[in-house]
N, C-alpha and C positions, 0 to 999 in steps of 0.2 A: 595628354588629358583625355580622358574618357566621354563617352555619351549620357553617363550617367549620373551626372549633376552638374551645377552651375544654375544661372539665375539671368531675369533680365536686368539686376546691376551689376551682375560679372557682366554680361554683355557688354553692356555701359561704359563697364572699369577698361575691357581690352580695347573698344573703341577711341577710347579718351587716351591711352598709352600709344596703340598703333600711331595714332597722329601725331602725337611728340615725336617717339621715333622716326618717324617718315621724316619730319619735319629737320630733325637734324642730321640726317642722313643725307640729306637735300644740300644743306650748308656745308656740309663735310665734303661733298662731291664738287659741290662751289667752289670748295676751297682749292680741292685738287684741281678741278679743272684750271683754274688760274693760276696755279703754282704759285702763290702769294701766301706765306705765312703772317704776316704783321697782323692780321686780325685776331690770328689764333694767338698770339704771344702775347697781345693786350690782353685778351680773355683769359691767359693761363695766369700772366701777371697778376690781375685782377683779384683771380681766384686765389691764389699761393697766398695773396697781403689780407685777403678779407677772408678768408673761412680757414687755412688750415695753419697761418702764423698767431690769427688771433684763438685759434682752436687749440694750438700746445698754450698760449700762453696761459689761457682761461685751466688747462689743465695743469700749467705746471703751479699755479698758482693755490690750486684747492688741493694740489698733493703736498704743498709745504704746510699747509693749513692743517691736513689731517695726519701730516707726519708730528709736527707738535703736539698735537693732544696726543697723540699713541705715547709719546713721551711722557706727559703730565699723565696721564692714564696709569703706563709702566712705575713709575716714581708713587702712588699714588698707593698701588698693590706693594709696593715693598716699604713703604712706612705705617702698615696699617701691624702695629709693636707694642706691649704693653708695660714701660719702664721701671712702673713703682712694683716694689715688693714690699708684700704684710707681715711678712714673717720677720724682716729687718726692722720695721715698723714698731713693730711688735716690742721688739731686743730693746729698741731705743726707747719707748715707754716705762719698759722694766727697770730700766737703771737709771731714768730720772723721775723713776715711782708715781709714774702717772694712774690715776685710779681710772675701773671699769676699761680698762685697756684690753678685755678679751669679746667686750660687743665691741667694740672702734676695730676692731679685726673681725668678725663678723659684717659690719659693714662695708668695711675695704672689700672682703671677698665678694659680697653681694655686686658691690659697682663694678668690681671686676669683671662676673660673669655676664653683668646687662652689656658693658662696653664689648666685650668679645661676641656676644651675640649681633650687635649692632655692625660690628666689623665685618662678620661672616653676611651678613644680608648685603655689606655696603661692595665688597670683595665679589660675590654674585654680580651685581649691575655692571663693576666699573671691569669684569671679565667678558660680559655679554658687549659694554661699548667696546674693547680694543677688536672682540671678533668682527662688528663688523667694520670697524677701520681697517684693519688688514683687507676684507674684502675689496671695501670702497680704493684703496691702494691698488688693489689686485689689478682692479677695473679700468683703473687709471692710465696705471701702467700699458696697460693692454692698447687702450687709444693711442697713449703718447707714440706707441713702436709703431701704428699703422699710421697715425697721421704724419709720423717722422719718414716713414719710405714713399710716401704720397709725395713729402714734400720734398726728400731728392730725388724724384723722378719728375715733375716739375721744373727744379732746377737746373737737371740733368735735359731737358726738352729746353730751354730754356736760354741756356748756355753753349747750345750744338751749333756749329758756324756751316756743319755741311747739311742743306738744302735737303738734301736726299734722305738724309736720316728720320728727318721731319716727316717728307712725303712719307716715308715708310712707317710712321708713329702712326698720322692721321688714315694710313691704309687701313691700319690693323683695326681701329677704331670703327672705322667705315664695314670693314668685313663683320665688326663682333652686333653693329647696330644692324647690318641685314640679316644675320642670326637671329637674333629679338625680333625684328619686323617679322619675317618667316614663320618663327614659334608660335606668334602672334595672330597669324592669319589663320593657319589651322586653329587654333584656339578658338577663333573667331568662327571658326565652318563647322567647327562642331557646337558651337555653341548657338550659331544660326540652325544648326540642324534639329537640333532640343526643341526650340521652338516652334517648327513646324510638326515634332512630334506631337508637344505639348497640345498643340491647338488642334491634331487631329485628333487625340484621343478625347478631350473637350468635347468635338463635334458627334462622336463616334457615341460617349457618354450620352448626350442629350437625344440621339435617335433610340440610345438604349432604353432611355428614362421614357422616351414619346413611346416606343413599341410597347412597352411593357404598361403601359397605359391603356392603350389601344388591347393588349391581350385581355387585360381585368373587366375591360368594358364589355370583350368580345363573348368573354365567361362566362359575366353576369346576363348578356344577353340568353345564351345558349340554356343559363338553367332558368331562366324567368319563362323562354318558349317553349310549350310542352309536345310543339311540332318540331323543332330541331333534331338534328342529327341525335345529337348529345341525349336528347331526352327519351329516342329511339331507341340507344342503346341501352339507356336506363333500362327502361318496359321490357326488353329482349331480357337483358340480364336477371333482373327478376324475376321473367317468367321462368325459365329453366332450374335456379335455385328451388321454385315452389315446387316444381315437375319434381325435383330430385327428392329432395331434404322436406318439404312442405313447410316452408320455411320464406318469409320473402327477404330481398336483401336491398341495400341501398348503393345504388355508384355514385358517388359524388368527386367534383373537379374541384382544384382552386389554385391560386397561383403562389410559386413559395416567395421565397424574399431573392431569390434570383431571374425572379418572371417564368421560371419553367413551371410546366403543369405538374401537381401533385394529384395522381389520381388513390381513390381512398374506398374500398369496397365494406361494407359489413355487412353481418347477417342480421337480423329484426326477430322479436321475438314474438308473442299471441299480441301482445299490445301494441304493437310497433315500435319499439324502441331498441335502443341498439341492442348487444350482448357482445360476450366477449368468445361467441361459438367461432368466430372466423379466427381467431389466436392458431387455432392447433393445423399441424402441419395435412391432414386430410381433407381438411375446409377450405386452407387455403390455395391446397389443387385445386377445389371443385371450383373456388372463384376466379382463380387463372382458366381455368377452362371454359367457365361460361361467359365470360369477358372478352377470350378471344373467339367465340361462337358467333357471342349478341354481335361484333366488330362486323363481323364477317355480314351475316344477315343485312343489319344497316347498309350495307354497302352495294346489295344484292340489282337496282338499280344503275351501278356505274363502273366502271372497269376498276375491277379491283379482286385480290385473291379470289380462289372462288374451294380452295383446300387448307385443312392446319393438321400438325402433329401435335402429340401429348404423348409422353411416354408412361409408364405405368397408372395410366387415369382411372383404372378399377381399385388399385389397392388401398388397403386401408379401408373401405366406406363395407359396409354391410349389405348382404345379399340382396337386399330389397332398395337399397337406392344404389347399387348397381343395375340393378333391372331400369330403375328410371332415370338413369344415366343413357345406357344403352339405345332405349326408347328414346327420348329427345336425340341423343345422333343421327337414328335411323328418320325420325321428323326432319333434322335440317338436310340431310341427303334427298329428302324430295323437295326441300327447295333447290338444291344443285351446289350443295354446299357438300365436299367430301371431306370426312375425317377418319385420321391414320390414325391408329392408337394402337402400343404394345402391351402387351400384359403375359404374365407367368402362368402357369396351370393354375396356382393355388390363389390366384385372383379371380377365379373366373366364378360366378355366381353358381351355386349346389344346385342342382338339378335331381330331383324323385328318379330310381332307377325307372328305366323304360320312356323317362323326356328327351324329345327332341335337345339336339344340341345346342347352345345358346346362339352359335354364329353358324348362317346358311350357308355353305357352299361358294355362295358366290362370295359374300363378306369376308372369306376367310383367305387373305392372299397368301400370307408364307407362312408356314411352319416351320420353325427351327429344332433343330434334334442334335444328338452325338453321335445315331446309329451311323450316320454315311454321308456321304459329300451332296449329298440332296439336302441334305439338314445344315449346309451351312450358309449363311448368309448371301455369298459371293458362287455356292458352287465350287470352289477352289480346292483344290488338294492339300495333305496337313503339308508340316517341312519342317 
């Protein structure tokens, strides 16, 4: 049996059996220990005259029973016969010049066809009753042969004059009932085990059910406070959207239907309401970006990162809010925030022949190229 089902009235059911078992396991070992059979052969007596001689009788009794109807049944099926002829009828009419003698044969056939219909309907039923007396037979039969070796072994137990034989009956008995006690007890340990699953996961449920209570509350706090962390990040977050896009955006938190935090960024539009500009895949960099920027800032106070990557964070966006992308980076680098960011030549914002380049010197860590092993990332040699 598995750990993965059962009940606390299986519990119940195996408890109430262990104890029977045990119980006669007990008496059987009584028995041997004493080497005294007379108790057992009153009890077997007992048994043999009250449950399995009055058990064939009751059986041989409803199989003579149901062997007669199968008789009445078969007899029943074979005189279902229709004796008179119309046509003889007929003959006999004509030469004792009976008149209208050809509707009186018309009739005949009519009652003919009602009774043969009535036969085939009656033919139907009394084929459905012999099928299931045969079965009920079948059935019978089937007890009569088990209760019949039950009862020469019985007899056979019964009738033994050596001592030993007996002990050796009541061994087997004793060995098959600490089989079942055994089977029983694991039954029982895993079925006690169930329940201490049960009730931890119960427990386990209700801290999940109080936590997540506690989170809604803790939510609702953090957007009600316009000092909180949470509301921090808001303000940080919007700013940098405006810097970029000129555009303000909204962060909002909530909790899903599993207690986790769904966080939810949009862009706002002249009136402030939502729009659907954060949908396309170049907005929704710019809002991963400035989310993990505003993160960083808020934190700027407590030991926590103090650098982030973005990979291709120019492309896609237009000369001019790549310039105010760039600019808020170089803003959060003098708060002591650094940001790594890769980008391609054909990202990089057009510059007037004879402009300064867009990144100083210093900003400018690696350059990667094809010409030579300076241009490759690692320095490495090809292979």
């Amino acid at each position: 049996m598995s750990e993965l089902g059962g009940s606390v009235q299986d519990l119940s059911k195996i408890e109430g059996l262990l104890l029977l078992k045990q119980k006669e396991a007990e008496k059987k070992q009584e028995l041997l220990d004493a080497f005294d059979f007379r108790a057992q052969d009153k009890r077997r007596t007992k048994e043999l005259v009250d449950e399995v001689d009055e058990g064939i009788a009751n059986l041989n009794s409803e199989r003579y029973s149901l062997s007669q109807n199968r008789r009445k049944v078969a007899a029943s099926l074979e005189e279902d016969q229709i004796l008179f002829d119309p046509d003889e009828a007929q003959k006999l009419f004509a030469e004792v010049g009976v008149l209208f003698k050809d509707q009186i044969k018309k009739d005949f056939q009519q009652l003919i066809s009602f009774n043969k219909a009535v036969t085939e309907e009656r033919r139907t039923y009394l084929q459905e009753e012999l099928t299931e007396i045969e079965a009920d037979l079948k059935r019978i039969n089937t007890e009569l042969n088990t209760l019949g070796k039950r009862r020469s072994e019985m007899l056979a137990f019964l009738s033994a004059t050596d001592v030993f034989s007996k002990y050796k009956k009541v061994s087997d008995e004793l060995v098959s009932l600490r089989a079942d006690i055994t089977s029983l007890e694991r039954q029982r340990g895993f079925l006690a085990r169930l329940q201490e699953l049960r009730a931890e996961i119960r427990t386990v449920n209700e801290e999940r059910e109080q936590l997540q209570v506690r989170i809604e509350e803790d939510v609702e706090r953090q957007n009600a406070d316009d000092k909180s962390l949470f509301s921090t990040i808001r303000l940080f977050f919007s700013e940098i959207i405006e810097e970029v896009i000129d555009r303000k955006a909204l962060l909002s938190v909530s909790p899903n239907n599993e207690g986790h935090l769904d966080f939810k960024a949009e862009i706002l539009d002249e009136s402030g309401n939502t729009t659907s500009a954060d949908l396309g895949h170049t907005y929704r960099k710019l809002l991963c970006i400035a989310f993990d920027m505003a993160l960083l800032r808020a934190h700027l106070d407590q030991k926590f990162p103090r650098f982030v990557y973005h990979d291709g964070a120019l492309e896609s966006l237009d000369d001019r809010k790549k310039e105010n992308l760039l600019a808020v980076i170089r803003e959060y680098a003098d708060f002591g925030i650094q940001t790594v960011i890769t980008l391609i030549d054909s990202d990089l914002p057009k510059r007037a022949a004879g402009d300064e380049s867009v990144f100083s010197p210093p900003e400018l860590i690696l350059l990667l190229h094809d010409e030579n092993e300076q241009g490759r990332l690692f320095r490495m040699k090809t292979w």
